[in-house]
C-alpha positions as CSV (number, residue, x, y, z in Angstrom):
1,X,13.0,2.8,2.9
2,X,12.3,-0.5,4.9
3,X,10.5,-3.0,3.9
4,X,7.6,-2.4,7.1
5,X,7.5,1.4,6.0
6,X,5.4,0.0,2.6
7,X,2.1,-1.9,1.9
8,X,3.7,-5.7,0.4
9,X,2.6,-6.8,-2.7
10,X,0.7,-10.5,-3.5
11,X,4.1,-11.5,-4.5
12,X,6.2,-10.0,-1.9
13,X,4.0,-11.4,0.6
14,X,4.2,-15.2,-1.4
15,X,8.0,-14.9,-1.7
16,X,7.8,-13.8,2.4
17,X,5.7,-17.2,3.0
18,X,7.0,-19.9,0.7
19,X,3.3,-20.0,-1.0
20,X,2.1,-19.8,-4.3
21,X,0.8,-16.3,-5.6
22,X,-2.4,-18.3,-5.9
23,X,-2.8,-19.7,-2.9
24,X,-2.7,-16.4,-1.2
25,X,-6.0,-15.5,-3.3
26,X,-7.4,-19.1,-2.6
27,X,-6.7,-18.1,1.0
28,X,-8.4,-14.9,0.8
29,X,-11.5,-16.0,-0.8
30,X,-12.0,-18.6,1.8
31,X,-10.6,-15.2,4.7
32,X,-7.9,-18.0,6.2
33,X,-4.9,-16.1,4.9
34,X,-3.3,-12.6,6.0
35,X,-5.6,-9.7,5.8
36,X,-5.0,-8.2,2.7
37,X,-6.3,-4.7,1.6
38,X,-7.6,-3.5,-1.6
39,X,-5.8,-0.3,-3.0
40,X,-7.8,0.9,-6.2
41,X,-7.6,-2.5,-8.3
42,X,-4.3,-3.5,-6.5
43,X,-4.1,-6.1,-3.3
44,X,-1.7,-4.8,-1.0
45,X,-0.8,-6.4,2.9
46,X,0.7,-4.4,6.0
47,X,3.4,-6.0,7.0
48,X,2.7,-6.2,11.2
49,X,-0.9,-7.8,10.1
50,X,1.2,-10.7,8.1
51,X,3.6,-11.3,10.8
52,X,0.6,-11.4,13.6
53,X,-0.9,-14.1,10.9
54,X,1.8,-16.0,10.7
55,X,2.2,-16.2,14.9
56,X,-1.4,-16.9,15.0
57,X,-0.6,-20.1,13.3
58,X,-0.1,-23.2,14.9
């Protein structure tokens, strides 16, 4: 299985950006990170909508 065929986890998604796993939850409380998605209790990402983030940056 690829990596893109699975949801990322907080950390996978940190490790992927260089970040702290806390500043990904920072970011998402103020909704200026990746869009993250809540599975049950667990935040998971899509990988396409993290690297469409990441391009959107400048």
């Amino acid at each position: 299985m690829k990596t893109t065929d699975r949801l990322w986890t907080v950390e996978e998604v940190a490790e992927y950006l260089g970040v702290p796993v806390g500043t990904l939850y920072q970011w998402r409380c103020k909704r200026i990170g990746p869009p993250g998605r809540r599975i049950g209790k667990h935040l998971r990402y899509l990988p396409e909508d993290v690297y469409v983030w990441v391009r959107e940056q400048t």
